[in-house]
FIROKE-463208 format. One record per residue (C-alpha): x negated, y, z. Coordinates in Angstrom, 1 decimal, padded with zeros to 4 digits. Example, Ala and Ser with C-alpha at 12.3 -4.5 7.8 and 13.67 -1.06 7.14 Angstrom:
residues 2
    east   north      up
  -012.3  -004.5   007.8
  -013.7  -001.1   007.1
***
This chain:
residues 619
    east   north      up
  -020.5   023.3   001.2
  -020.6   026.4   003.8
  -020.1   025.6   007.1
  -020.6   028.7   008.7
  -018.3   029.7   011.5
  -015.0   031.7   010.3
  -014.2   035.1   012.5
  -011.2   033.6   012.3
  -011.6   029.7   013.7
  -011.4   030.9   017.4
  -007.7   032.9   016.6
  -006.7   029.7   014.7
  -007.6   027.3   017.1
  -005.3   029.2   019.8
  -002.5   029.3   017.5
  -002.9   024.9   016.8
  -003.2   024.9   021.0
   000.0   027.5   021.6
   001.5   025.4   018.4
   001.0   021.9   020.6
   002.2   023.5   024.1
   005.3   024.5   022.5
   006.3   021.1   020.3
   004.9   019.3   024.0
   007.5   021.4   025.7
   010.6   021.6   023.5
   010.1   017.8   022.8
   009.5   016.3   027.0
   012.6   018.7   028.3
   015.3   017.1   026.5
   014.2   013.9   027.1
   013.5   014.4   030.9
   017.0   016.1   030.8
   018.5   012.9   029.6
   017.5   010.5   032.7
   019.8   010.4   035.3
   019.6   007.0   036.6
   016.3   008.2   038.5
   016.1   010.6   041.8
   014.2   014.4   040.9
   010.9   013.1   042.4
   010.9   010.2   039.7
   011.3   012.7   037.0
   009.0   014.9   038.2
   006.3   012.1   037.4
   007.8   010.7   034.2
   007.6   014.6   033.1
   003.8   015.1   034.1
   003.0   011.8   032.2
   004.7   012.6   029.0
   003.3   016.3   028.9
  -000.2   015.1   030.2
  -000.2   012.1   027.5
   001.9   013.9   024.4
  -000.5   016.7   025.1
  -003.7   015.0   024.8
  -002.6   012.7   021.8
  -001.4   015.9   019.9
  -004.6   017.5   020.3
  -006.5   014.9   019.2
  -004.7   013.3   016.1
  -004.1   016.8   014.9
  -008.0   017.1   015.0
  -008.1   013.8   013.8
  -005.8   014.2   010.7
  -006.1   017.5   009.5
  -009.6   016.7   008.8
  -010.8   014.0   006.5
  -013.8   013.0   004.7
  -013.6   012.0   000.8
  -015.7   010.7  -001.9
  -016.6   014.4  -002.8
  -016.7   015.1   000.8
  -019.6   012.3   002.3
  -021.1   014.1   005.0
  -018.4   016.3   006.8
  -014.9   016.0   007.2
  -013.1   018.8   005.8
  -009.6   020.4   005.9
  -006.6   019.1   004.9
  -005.1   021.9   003.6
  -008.5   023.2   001.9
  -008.0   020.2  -001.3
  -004.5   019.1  -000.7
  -001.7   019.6  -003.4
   001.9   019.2  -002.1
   003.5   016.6  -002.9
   006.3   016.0  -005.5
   009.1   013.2  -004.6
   011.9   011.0  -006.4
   014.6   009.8  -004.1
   017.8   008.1  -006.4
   016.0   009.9  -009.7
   016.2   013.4  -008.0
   012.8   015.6  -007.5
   012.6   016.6  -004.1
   009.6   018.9  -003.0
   007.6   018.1  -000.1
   008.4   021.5   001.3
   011.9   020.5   002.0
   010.9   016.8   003.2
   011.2   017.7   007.0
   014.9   019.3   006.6
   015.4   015.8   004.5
   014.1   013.8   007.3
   015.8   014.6   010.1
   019.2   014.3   008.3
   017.8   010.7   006.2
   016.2   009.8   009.8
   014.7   006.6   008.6
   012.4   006.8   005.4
   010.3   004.7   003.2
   007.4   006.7   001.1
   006.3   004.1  -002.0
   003.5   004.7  -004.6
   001.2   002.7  -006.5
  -002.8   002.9  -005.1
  -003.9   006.4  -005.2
  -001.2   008.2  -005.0
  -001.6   010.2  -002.1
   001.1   008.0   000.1
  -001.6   008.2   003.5
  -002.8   012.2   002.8
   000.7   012.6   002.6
   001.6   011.1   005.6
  -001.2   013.2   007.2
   000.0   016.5   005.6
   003.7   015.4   007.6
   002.0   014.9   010.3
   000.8   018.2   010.4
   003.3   020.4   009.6
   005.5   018.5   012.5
   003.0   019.5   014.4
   002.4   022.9   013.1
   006.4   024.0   012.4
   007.3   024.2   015.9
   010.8   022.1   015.0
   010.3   020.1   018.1
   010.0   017.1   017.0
   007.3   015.1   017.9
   005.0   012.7   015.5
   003.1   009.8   016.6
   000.8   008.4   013.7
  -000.3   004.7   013.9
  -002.5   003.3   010.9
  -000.8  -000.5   010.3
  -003.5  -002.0   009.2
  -004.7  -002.1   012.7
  -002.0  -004.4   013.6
  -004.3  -007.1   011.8
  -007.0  -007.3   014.2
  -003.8  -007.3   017.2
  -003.1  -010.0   018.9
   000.9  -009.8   019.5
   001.0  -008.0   015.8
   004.1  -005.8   018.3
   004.9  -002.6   016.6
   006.2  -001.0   019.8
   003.3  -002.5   022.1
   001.0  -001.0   018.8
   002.5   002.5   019.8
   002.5   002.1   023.3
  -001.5   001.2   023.3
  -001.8   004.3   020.8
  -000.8   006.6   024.1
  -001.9   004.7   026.6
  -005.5   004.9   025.3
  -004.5   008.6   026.1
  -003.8   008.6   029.2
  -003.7   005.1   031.1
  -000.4   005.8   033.2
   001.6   005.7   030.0
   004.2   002.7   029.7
   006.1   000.9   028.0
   009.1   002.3   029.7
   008.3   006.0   029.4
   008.0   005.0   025.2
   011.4   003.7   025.4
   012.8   006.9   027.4
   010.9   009.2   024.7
   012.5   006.8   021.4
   015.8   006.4   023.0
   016.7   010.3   024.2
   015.3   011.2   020.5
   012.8   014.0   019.6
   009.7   010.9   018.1
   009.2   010.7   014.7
   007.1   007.6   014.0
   004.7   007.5   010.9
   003.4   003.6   009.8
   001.2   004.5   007.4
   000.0   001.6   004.7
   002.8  -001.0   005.6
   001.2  -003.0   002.6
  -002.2  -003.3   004.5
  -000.6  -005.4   006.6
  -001.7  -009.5   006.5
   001.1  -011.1   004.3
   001.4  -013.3   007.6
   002.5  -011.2   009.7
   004.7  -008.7   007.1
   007.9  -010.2   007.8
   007.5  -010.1   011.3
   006.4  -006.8   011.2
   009.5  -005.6   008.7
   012.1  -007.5   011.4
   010.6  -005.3   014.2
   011.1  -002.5   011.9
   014.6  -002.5   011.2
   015.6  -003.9   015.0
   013.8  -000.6   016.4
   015.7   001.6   013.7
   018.7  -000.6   015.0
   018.0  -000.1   018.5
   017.2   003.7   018.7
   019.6   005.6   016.9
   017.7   008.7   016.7
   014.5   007.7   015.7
   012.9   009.2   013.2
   010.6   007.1   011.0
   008.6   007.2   007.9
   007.3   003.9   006.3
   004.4   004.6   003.9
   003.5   001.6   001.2
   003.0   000.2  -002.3
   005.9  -000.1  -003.7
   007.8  -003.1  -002.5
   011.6  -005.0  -003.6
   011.6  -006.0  -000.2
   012.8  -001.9   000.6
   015.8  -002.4  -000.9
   017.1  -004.8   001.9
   016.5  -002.2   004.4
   019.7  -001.3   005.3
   019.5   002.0   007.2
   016.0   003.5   004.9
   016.1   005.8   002.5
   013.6   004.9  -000.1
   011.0   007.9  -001.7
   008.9   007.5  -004.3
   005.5   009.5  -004.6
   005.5   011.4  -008.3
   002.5   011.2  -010.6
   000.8   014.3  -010.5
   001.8   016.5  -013.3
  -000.7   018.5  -015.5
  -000.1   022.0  -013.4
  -000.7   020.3  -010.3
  -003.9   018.4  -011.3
  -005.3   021.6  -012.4
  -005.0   022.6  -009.2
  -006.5   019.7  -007.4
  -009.5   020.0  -009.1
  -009.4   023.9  -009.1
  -009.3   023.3  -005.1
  -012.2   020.9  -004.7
  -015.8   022.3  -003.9
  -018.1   020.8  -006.7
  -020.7   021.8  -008.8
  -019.0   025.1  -010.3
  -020.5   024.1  -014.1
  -019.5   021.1  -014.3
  -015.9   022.0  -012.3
  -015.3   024.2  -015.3
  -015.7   022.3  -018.1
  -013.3   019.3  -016.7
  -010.9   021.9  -015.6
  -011.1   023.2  -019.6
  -011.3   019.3  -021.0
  -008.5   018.5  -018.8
  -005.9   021.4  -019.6
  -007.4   021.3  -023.4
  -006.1   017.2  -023.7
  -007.2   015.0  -020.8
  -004.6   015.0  -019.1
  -002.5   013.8  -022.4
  -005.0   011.1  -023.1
  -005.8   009.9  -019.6
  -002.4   010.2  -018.4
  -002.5   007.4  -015.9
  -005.5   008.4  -014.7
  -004.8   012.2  -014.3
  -001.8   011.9  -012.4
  -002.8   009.9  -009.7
  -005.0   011.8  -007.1
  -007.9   009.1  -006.5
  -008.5   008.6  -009.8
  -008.0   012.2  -011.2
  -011.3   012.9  -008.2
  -013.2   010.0  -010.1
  -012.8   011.3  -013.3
  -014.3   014.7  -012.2
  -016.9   012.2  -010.5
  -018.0   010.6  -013.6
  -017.6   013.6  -016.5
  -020.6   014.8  -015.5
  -022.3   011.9  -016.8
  -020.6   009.9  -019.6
  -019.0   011.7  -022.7
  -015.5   009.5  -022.7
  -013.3   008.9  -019.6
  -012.5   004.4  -020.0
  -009.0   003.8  -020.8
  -009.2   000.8  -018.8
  -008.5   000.4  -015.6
  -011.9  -001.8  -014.7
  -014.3   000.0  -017.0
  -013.0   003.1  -015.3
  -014.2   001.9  -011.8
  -017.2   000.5  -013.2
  -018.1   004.3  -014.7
  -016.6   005.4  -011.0
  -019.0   003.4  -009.1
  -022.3   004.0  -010.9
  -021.6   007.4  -010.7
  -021.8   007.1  -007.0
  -025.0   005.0  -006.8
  -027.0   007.4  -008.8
  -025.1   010.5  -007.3
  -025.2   011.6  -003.6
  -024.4   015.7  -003.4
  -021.4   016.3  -005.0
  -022.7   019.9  -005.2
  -025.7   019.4  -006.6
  -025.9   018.3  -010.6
  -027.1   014.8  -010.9
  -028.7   014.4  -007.3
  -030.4   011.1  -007.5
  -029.3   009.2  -004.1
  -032.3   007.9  -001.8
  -031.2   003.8  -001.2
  -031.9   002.2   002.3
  -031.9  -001.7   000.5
  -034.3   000.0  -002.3
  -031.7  -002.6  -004.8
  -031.4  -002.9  -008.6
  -028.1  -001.9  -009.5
  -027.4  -005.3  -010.8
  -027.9  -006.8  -007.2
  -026.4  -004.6  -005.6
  -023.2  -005.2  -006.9
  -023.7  -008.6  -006.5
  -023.6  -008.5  -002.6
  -021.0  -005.8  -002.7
  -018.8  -008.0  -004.7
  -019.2  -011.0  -002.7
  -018.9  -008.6   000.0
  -015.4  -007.4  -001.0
  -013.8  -010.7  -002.5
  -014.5  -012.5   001.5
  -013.1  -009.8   003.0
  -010.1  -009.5   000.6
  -009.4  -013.5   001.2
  -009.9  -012.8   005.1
  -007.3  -010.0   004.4
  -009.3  -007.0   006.1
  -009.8  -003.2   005.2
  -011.2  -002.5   008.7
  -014.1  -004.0   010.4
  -016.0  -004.7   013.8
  -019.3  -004.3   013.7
  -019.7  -007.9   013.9
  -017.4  -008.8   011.7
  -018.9  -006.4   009.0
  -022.4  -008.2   010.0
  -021.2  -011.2   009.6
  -019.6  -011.1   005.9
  -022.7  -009.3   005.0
  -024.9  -012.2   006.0
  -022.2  -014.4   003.8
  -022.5  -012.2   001.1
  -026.2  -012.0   000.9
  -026.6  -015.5   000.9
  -024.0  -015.7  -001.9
  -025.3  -013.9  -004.0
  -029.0  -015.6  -003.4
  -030.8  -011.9  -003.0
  -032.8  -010.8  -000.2
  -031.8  -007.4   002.0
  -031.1  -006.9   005.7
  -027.6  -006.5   006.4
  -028.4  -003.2   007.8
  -029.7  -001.6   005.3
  -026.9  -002.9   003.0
  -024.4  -001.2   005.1
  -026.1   001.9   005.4
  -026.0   002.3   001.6
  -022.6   001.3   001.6
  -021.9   004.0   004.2
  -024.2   006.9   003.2
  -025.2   006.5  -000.9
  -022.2   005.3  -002.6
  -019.5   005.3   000.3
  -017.4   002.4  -000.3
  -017.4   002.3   003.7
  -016.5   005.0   005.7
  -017.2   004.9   010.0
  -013.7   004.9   011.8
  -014.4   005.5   015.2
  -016.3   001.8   016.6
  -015.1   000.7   013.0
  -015.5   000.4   009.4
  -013.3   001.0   006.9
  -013.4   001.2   002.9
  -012.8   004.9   001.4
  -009.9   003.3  -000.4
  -008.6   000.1  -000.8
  -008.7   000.0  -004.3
  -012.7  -000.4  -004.3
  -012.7  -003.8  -002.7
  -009.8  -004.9  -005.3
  -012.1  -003.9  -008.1
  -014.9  -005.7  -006.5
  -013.3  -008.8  -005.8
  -012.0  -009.2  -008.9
  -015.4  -008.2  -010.7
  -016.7  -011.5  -008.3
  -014.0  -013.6  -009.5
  -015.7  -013.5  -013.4
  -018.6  -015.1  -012.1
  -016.6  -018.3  -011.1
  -019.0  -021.0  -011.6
  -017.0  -023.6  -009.4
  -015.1  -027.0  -010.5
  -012.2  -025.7  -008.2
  -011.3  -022.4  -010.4
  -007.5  -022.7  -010.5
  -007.7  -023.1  -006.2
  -009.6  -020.0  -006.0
  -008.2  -018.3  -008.5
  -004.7  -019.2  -006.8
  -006.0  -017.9  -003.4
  -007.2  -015.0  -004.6
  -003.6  -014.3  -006.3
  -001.5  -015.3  -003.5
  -003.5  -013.5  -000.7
  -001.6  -010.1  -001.8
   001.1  -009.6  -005.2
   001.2  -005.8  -004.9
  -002.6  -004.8  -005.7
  -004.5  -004.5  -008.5
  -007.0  -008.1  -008.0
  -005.3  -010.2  -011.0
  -004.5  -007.7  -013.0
  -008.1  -006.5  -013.4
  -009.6  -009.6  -013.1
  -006.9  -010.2  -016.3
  -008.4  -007.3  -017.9
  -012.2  -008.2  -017.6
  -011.8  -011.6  -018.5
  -008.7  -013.0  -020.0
  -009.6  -016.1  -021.0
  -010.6  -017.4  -017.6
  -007.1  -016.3  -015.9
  -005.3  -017.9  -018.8
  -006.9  -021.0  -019.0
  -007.6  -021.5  -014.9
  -004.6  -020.1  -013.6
  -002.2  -018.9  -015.9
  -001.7  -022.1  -018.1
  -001.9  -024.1  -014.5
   000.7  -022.2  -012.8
   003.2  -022.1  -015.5
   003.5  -025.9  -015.5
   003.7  -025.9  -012.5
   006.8  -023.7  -012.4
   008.5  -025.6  -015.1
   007.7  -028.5  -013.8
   009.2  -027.8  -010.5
   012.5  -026.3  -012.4
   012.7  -029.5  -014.3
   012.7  -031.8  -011.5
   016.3  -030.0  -009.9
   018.9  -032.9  -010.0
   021.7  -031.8  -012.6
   024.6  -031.0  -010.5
   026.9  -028.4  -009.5
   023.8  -027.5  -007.0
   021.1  -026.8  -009.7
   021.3  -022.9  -010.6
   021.4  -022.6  -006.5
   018.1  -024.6  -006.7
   016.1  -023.3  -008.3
   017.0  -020.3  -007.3
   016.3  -021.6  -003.7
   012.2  -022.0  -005.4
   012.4  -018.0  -005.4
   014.9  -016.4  -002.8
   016.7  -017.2   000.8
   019.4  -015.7  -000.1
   021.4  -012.8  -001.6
   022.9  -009.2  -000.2
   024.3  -005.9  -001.1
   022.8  -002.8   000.0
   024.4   000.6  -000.3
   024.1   000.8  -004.4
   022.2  -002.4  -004.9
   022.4  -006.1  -005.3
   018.7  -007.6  -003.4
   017.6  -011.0  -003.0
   016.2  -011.8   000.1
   012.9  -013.7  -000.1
   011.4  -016.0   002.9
   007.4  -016.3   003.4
   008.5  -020.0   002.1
   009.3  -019.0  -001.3
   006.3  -016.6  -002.1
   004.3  -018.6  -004.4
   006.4  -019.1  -006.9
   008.0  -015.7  -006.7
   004.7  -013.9  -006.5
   003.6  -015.7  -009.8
   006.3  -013.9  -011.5
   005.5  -010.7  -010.3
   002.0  -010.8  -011.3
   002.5  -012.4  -015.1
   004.8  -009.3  -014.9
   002.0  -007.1  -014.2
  -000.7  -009.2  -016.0
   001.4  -008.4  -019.1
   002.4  -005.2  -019.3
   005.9  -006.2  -017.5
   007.3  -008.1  -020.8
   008.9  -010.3  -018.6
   011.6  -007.9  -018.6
   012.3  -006.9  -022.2
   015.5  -007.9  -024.1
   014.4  -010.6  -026.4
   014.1  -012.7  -023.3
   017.4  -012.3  -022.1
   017.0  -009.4  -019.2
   019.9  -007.2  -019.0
   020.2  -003.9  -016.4
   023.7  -003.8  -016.6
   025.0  -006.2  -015.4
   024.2  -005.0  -011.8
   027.3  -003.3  -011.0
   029.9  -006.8  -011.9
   027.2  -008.5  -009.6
   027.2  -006.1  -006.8
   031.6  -006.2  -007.0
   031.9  -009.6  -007.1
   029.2  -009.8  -004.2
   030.8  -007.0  -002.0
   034.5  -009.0  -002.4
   032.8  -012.7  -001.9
   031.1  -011.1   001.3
   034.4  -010.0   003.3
   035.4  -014.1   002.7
   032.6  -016.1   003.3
   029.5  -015.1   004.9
   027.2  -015.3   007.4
   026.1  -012.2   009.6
   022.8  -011.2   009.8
   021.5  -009.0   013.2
   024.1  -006.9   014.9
   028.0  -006.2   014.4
   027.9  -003.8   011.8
   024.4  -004.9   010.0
   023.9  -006.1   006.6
   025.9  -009.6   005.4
   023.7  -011.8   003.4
   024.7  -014.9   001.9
   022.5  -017.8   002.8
   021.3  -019.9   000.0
   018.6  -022.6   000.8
   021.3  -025.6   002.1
   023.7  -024.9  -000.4
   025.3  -028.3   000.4
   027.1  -025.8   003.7
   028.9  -024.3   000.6
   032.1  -024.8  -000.3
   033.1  -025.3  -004.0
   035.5  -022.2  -004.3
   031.8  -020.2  -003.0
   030.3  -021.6  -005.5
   032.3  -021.2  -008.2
   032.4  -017.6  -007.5
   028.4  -017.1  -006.8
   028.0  -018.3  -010.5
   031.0  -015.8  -011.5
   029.7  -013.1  -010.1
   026.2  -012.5  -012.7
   023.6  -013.2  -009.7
   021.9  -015.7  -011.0
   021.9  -014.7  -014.7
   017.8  -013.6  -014.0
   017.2  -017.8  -013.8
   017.6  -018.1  -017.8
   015.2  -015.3  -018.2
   012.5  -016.7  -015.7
   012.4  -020.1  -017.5
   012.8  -018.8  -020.9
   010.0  -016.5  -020.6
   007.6  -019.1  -018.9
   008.6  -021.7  -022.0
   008.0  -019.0  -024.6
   004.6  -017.6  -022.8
   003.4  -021.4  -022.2
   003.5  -022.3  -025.8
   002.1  -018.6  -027.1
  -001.0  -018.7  -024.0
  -001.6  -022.4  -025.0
  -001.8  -021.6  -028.6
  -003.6  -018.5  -028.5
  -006.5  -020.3  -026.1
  -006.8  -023.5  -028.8
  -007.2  -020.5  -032.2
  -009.8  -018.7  -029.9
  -011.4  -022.9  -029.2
  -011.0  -023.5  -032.8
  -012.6  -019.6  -034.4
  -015.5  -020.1  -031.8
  -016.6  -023.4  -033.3
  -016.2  -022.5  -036.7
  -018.5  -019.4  -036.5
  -021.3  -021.3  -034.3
  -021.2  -024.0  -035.6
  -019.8  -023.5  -039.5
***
């Protein structure tokens, strides 16, 4: 890659600086115009704190952000804008451009951005960030990375941002934060809400909604995996990140720097069919990179999801210059492939249980030493982690930290460790590994590499479970509220939508569902097993009229009504009655029915595969 200086770096970096002076300027005036409780000399120093910290933080997340390193881009951070393709959006099943997002945002104020791993939900983020920055609106962005609430203490989202600019500048406050939110002109960015520990989500997600609550004209953007939880959140408007579509994955990979041979012939493959057979893969960014990572080297992209990492990753142990055809990488550990992936995958399936994306250097010392010793080789730790930094760069350095290049690396690790399972205790880890996080990729792989040991360990287990617990609701006008009660808190309406409203309590059960859903292709939800769309809109009328009656309020006056379901003995009949009327619960018959039918079909499937195998060894 050339990195010689540009004539024109010196004119640019002036017009970022005058660009920063001006947001600084146009957003601390209004906001020092709006205190009057405090004499001129007090606002004199609240001024030069704001404009001394906003100033400093600007300058340095904008250098920050608008740079990044990638898995094409190892050794040196690059710009933003030099590979990024603008994003396309869905919001209520209408496109919406990310060139209009801003204008969106400041009328939407409050904004969740959802998309499945890969997608581009933290680049985009970054790109925002940016062109706040950059567009001279005057409003100003603060960007805070959640998955550094995990390694907090207090877990606080507004002591998270206050720390963010006090690190700045050391006279910043809690107070001068809640000036600069409540007089307006801040838009917040939480990127990666699902990095989050599952612990402390909910508390996180409550802080959320009472800052929203609290300062009116907040700006926020929420960025995540996709989530039903999003639908409860009253005041945000949900947007969903679009696949790529063929025209704009051309241009991705038209954009990147690569080895201009073999950039050709995958931009030619990809227009040529590709992209039509490799759909899913195409149109997501991460992956769409890997596949130009790996065509240099294997004839046929995988169509599965765990071969296709597999392909990804040994691409990236044998390769190190993504400029350079076939550069054969120079290893630290001096490991066989085989071993190697044995640490790394004992590596990635501690810290996935341990919930963490982002290390200390202890900590990352420490569940190497575990991992090594797991997986009974012989390395230093510190060789190990300068592979993982500087050969295949599953790691990246994050200031004093460590990070992985993307998330859904360690999922595909853990899950490859997970096939090894030698231990009388399968279902318990198996179970732990499932119920650490339902919205990633972990079981679903693992499901993919080796279905027979998630059916019979976990699958089979769990089901009877379920059934078990359904069965053993008394019989009485209570029962439907029950067992609903094993999978939801209670009920609500918001704007368009009937959502029910789970408690950390009730995720086991709940999260079971949601990954059989994924595990199988999202059958769960198909006709034959009783799932019907439309009744939504006799639920949400007979919800909305049961609400003005008899329910409890949640938060503020004015903030959503949800109806309370786990002592349903507080209910009167006539409540009752009506809950059952009103269709809510009508998803119960199609949870049980579908865990009968799939119990009997898993069961019998596992005993034909027990019988064929002894037939053909031993006749």
């Amino acid at each position: 890659m050339d990195n010689k200086p540009d004539v024109t770096t010196d004119m640019l970096e002036a017009a970022t600086s005058s660009a920063i002076s001006k947001l600084v300027e146009e957003t601390i005036l209004p906001i020092t115009r709006g205190i009057t409780h405090l004499s001129r000399n007090m606002i004199a120093k609240r001024q030069v704190i704001l404009e001394t910290c906003f100033t400093e933080y600007t300058k340095r997340c904008y250098q920050r952000y608008s740079k990044t390193k990638t898995l094409l881009y190892r050794e040196t951070p690059v710009k933003l804008k030099n590979f990024y393709v603008r994003t396309d959006l869905t919001k209520n099943n209408r496109k919406i451009n990310e060139n209009g997002f801003l204008d969106r945002l400041k009328e939407d104020k409050r904004v969740v951005v959802s998309g499945t791993a890969g997608s581009g939900k933290s680049t985009f983020c970054k790109s925002i960030f940016i062109e706040t920055i950059e567009s001279k609106k005057g409003t100003f962005p603060i960007f805070l990375e959640l998955r550094h609430l995990n390694s907090k203490k207090t877990g606080s989202l507004f002591d998270f941002v206050t720390q963010s600019l006090s690190t700045v500048d050391k006279n910043f406050k809690k107070e001068h934060l809640d000036i600069a939110l409540r007089l307006g002109k801040i838009l917040l960015i939480f990127d990666g809400f699902d990095e989050i520990d599952s612990d402390k989500r909910d508390a996180c997600e409550k802080e959320l909604i009472e800052l929203s609550n609290k300062y009116h004209n907040l700006m926020v953007i929420v960025s995540s995996r996709i989530d039903s939880r999003f639908s409860s959140w009253e005041e945000f408007h949900v947007y969903y990140v679009n696949p790529l579509d063929k025209k704009k994955s051309l241009e991705l990979i038209a954009k990147l720097e690569y080895d201009t041979e073999v950039q050709e012939k995958f931009l030619h493959a990809l227009d040529q069919k590709l992209y039509e057979t490799h759909t899913s893969f195409a149109s997501n960014p991460l992956l769409l990179t890997m596949m130009l990572l790996t065509y240099e080297q294997i004839a046929e992209i995988p169509n599965k999801i765990h071969l296709f990492y597999e392909q990804a990753f040994l691409t990236l142990f044998n390769k190190h210059d993504s400029l350079k055809s076939l550069y054969k990488r120079k290893s630290s550990s001096e490991l066989p492939l085989d071993d190697f992936k044995k640490i790394l995958s004992a590596f990635c399936a501690l810290s996935y249980l341990d919930r963490l994306y982002t290390f200390s250097e202890e900590k990352i010392f420490d569940l190497l030493s575990k991992s090594i010793k797991i997986s009974g080789k012989t390395t230093k730790e510190s060789l190990f982690l300068t592979d993982l930094l500087d050969s295949v760069c599953i790691l990246q350095r994050d200031g004093l930290e460590y990070t992985f290049t993307h998330r859904s690396f360690q999922e595909y690790f853990a899950s490859l460790f997970m096939t090894g399972l030698t231990s009388k205790n399968k279902f318990e880890i198996l179970d732990k590994f499932a119920l650490t996080n339902d919205r990633d990729m972990v079981m679903p792989m693992l499901y993919d590499m080796h279905p027979d040991l998630v059916e019979t360990e976990w699958v089979i287990p769990r089901l009877r479970n379920l059934l078990e617990q359904i069965e053993a609701v008394p019989n009485d006008k209570f029962k439907d509220i029950r067992i609903f009660a094993l999978f939801y808190d209670s009920i609500g309406v918001r704007e368009r939508n009937v959502v029910y409203i789970r408690s950390s309590s009730r995720f086991t059960q709940l999260t079971f569902i949601r990954l059989l859903a994924a595990i199988y292709d999202g059958e769960i939800h198909k006709k034959k097993y009783g799932f019907n769309r439309s009744t939504s809109k006799n639920k949400r009328a007979a919800l909305e009229e049961l609400m003005k009656e008899d329910m409890d309020r949640d938060g503020e006056d004015g903030g959503p009504r949800d109806l309370h379901l786990s002592k349903p003995e507080k209910l009167t009949d006539e409540t009752i009655s009506r809950i059952k009327e009103s269709g809510v619960f009508d998803f119960l018959g199609v949870y049980e029915n579908y865990c009968r039918v799939k119990l009997e079909e898993v069961q019998n499937s596992q005993r034909k595969k027990t019988v064929d195998l002894e037939q053909l060894l031993l006749g």
